[in-house]
N, C-alpha and C positions, 0 to 999 in steps of 0.2 A: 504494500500500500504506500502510496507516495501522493502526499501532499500537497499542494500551491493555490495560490491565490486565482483564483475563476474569474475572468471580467465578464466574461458572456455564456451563455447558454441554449441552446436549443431545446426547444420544450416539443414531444410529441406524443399524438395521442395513439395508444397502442389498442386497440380491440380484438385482437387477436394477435398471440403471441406471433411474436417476427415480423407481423404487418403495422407500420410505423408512419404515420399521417401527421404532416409536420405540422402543428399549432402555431408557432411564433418561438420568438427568442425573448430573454432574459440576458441584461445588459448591466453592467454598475459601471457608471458616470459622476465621477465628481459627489463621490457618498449617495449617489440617489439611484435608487433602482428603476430602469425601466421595463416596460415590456412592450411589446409591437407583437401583434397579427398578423400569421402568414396571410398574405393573399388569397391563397390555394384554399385554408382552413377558414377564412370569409364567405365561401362559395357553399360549405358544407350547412351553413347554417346550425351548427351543432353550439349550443349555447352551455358548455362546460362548467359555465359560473354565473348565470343572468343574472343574478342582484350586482354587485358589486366588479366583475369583470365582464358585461355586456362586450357581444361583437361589437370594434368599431376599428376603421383603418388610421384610426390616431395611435400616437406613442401613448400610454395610459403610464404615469408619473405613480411610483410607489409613497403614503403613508411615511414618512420615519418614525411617527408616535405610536403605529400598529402593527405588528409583528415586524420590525425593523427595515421596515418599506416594502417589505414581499406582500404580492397579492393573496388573497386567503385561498383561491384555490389551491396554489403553489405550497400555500404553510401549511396544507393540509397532509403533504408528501415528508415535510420531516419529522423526524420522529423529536418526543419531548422527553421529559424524566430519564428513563433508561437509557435509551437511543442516545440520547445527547451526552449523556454520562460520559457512554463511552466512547464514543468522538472524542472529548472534550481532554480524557484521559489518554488517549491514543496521541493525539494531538501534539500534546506536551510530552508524552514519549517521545516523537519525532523533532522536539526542540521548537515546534510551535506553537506561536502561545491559545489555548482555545478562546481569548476574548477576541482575538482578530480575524475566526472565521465569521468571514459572513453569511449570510444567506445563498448565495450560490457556490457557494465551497462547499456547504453544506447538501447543499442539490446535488451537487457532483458526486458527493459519496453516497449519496441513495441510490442516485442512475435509475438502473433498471429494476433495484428488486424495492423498487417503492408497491405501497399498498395503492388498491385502484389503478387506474391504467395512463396515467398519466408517466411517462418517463423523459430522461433527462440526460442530453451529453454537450461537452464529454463526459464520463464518468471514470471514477477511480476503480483501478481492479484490483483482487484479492487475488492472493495467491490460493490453492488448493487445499484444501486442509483435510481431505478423506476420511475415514469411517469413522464416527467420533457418538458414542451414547449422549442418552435426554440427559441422565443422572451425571456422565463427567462435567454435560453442561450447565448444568443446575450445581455442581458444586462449583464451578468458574464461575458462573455468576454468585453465588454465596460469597464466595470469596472477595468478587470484586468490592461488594456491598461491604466488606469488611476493615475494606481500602487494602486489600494485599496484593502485593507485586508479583512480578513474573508471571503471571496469566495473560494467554493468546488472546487481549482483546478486538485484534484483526478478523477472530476466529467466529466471536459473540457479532460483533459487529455482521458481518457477513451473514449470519444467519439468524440474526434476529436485531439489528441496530435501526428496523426501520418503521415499527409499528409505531405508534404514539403508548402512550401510559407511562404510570410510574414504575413499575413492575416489571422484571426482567422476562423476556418472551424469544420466542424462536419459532419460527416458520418449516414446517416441513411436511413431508408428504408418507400420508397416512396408506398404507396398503390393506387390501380386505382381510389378513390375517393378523393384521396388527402390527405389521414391520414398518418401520420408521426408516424412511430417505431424507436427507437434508441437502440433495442436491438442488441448485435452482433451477430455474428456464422450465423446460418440459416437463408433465407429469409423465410418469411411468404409467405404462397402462395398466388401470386398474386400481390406479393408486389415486388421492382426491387431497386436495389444499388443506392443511389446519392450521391453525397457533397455539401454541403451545404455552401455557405463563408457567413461571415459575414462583415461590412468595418470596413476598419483601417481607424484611426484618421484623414489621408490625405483624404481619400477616399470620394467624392461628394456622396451629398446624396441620390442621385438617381441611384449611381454607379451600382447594382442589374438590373433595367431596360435599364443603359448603354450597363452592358454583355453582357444581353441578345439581345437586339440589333443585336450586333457585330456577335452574333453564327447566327444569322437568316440571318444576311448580309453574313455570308463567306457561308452558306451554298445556300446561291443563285451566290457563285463567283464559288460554283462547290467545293469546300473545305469538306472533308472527315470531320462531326462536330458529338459529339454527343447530346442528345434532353438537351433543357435547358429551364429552365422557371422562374417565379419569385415566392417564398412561401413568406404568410403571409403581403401580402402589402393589408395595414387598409386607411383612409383618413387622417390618425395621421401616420401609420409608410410606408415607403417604399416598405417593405421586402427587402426578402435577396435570392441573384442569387442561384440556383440551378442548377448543371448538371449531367447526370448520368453517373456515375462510368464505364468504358471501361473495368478494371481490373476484374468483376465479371458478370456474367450471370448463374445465375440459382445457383446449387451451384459450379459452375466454377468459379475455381481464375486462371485468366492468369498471366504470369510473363513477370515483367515490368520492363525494363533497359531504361533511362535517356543518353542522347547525351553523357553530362559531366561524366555520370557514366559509361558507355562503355568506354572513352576515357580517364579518370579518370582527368579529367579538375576542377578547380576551379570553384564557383562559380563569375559567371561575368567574365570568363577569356576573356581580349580585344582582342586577335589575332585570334579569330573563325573567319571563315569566312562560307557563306552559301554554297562556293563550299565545305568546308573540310562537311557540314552537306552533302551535293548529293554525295558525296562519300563513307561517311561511311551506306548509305541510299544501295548505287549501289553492296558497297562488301558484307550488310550483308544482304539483300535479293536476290537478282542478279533478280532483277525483277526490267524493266525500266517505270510500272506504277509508283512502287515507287516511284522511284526517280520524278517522272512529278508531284507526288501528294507534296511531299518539296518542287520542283521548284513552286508549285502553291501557297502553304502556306508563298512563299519569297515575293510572288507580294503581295500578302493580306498584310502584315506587311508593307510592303511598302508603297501602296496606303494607307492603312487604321490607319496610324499613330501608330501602336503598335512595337516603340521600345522596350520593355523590352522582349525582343526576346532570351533571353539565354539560356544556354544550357544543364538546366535543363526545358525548357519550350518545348523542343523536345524528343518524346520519343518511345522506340521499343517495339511492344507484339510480345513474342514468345509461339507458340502451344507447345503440348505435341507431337508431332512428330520433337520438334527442327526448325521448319519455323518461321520465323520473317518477320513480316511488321511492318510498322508504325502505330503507338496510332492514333485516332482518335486524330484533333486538340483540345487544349484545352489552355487556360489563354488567350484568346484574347479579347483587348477591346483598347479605346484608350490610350493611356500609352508613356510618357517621357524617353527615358532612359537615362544612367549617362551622364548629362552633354546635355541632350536632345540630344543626338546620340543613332543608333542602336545599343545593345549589341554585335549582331552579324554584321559583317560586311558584305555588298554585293558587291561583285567585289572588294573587297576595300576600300569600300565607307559605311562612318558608317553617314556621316551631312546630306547629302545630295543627298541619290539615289533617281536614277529616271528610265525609260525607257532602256536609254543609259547602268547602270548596269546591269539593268538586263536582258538585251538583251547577253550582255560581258557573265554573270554571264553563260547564257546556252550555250551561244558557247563554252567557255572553258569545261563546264561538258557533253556535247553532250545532250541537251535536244531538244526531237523534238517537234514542231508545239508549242514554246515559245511567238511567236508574239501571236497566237491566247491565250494561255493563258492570258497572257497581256493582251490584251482587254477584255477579259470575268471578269475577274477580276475588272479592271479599271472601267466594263459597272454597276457591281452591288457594288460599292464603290460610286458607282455617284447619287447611290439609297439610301446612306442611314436614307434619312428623314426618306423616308417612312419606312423603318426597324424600326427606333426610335418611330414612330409612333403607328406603330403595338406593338412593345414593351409596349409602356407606357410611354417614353422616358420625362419629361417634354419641353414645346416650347421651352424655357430659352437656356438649356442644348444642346439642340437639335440643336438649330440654332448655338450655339457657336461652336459644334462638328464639325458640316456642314462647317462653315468657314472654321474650321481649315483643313480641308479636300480639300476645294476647292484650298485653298492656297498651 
């Protein structure tokens, strides 16, 4: 891996692995990012970011005061918390200092194995790093998190330095017998996209069979989930959650734009509210399943204790025809958020919603047959021993989850 300073960029859009459709470039000028539209990708009419990066044949001037002039489509490509760690660490191994990457340096090292299909060159390469287990890589990331030296973080990086979150993850491909490839590009046949997290330091150690719980539970409250399971749990280790990848099918890469990246929001911005998410749900599908399938994702988070609801934790796939719906759900589990309030707020109410918001929350967006939502939801949150159970959940854990649920 070898480092330098990026002035320019070429940004395109991939729908299909190896077929590469050139969007425009990415340029730094005198501290300020620009971006320009191919011409060719004007013709397509493919609207990759309507609110905030609309087609137009003008240079479109980056922001300095929001994500440090990068457009939010593009910030939606690098990774935060982990991802960045270890850049940031790698970095300063190679004698550069990680404050003076910028934003397209940073592009550069995603390139191609960004999530959604948007990719990026030139890009940095990795050397090869062959056969390597979940568990060596769950103890390299342990380690990292430890702050301990001499671990291959060229190795983390390349195989998992590109998701977003705080939590250390890896991308690889899941076989029907259960054998794990960490190769990129191509699926093997037969074999299907996942991610793989590993816990952070805070993280209960059973957190893995927590997740998965939670996906088994939303998917009995009627919640749009995709398949999730636990790899590598020994009578000595846990494992570690797996879910599979939404962004890819077969060699289909979909593109994927983030609530806060559509809207170019901070991350944790306090003043969301889950009306502004059914909204921006209603204009950028005009499809009112959508929007009922967000109002259903609000009760779940409600009922089910999962503040850390922001708004990079919502997200839109758009087809190669330009249609957008909503990502399958994903980060859900039990979860605190700042100050143990919701990230997002419902009806207004970040401590303490209940019923009464979210009842407010559909009358104000016109959401129909909301009561019934509510109780479907509420009916399989009241269930979810038995989810934890079927998971693996341990009693302990389980029973404390329950309380806090009942309460």
């Amino acid at each position: 891996m070898k480092l330098a300073h990026v002035q320019q960029l070429a940004v395109f859009y991939e729908p299909t692995l190896g077929h590469r459709i050139k969007v425009g470039r990415l340029a730094l000028r005198a501290r300020q990012l620009l971006f320009e539209y191919d011409r060719g990708f004007l013709g397509t009419r493919l609207e990759l970011s309507p609110f905030d990066l609309p087609l137009t044949p003008d240079v479109v001037v980056g922001k300095p005061a929001i994500f440090d002039g990068l457009m939010g489509v593009f910030e939606d490509s690098l990774p935060d918390g982990w991802g960045r760690l270890l850049i940031d660490r790698r970095a300063t191994e190679l004698g550069m200092s990680a404050l003076a990457l910028t934003p397209l340096d940073r592009l550069a090292i995603v390139g191609s194995r960004s999530m959604g299909a948007l990719v990026y060159d030139p890009e940095v390469t990795f050397a090869g790093f062959g056969r390597v287990s979940l568990t060596v890589l769950a103890e390299e990331a342990a380690a990292v998190q430890r702050d301990a030296t001499g671990i291959d973080l060229e190795r983390l990086i390349a195989v998992g330095g590109s998701p977003k979150g705080a939590r250390p993850k890896v991308l690889i491909q899941l076989g029907p017998n259960g054998d794990v490839h960490l190769e990129p590009g191509a699926l093997a046949p037969g074999f299907t996209a996942w991610l793989v997290k590993f816990p952070g330091p805070k993280d209960a150690r059973h957190s893995a069979a927590l997740e998965h719980a939670y996906f088994l539970m939303a998917n009995a409250a009627g919640l749009d989930v995709p398949r999730t399971r636990v790899l590598g749990a020994t009578r000595r280790r846990p494992g570690y959650f797996a879910i599979e990848r939404f962004d890819r099918v077969g060699p289909t890469r979909i593109h994927m734009h983030s609530l806060g990246g559509l809207r170019s929001l901070p991350h944790g911005y306090a003043a969301l509210d889950y009306g502004d998410l059914l909204e921006v749900t209603r204009t950028l599908t005009r499809n009112e399943a959508a929007v009922t399938e967000m109002f259903r994702r609000a009760c779940f988070n409600v009922f089910a204790h999962n503040r850390d609801d922001h708004s990079r934790n919502f997200a839109f796939l758009m087809d190669e025809r330009g249609q957008w719906r909503p990502s399958p759900a994903f980060d859900l589990t039990f979860a605190h958020g700042p100050g143990g309030e919701h990230t997002m707020l419902i009806a207004g109410e970040g401590r303490s919603p209940g019923v009464s918001h979210l009842t407010e929350l559909a009358t104000r967006r016109h959401v129909k047959r909301a009561a019934k939502i509510i109780d479907e939801v509420r009916a399989a949150v009241r269930r979810f021993s038995t989810f934890a159970d079927e998971a693996g959940v341990p009693a302990r854990l389980r029973d404390q989850v329950a309380r806090a649920l009942r309460s």
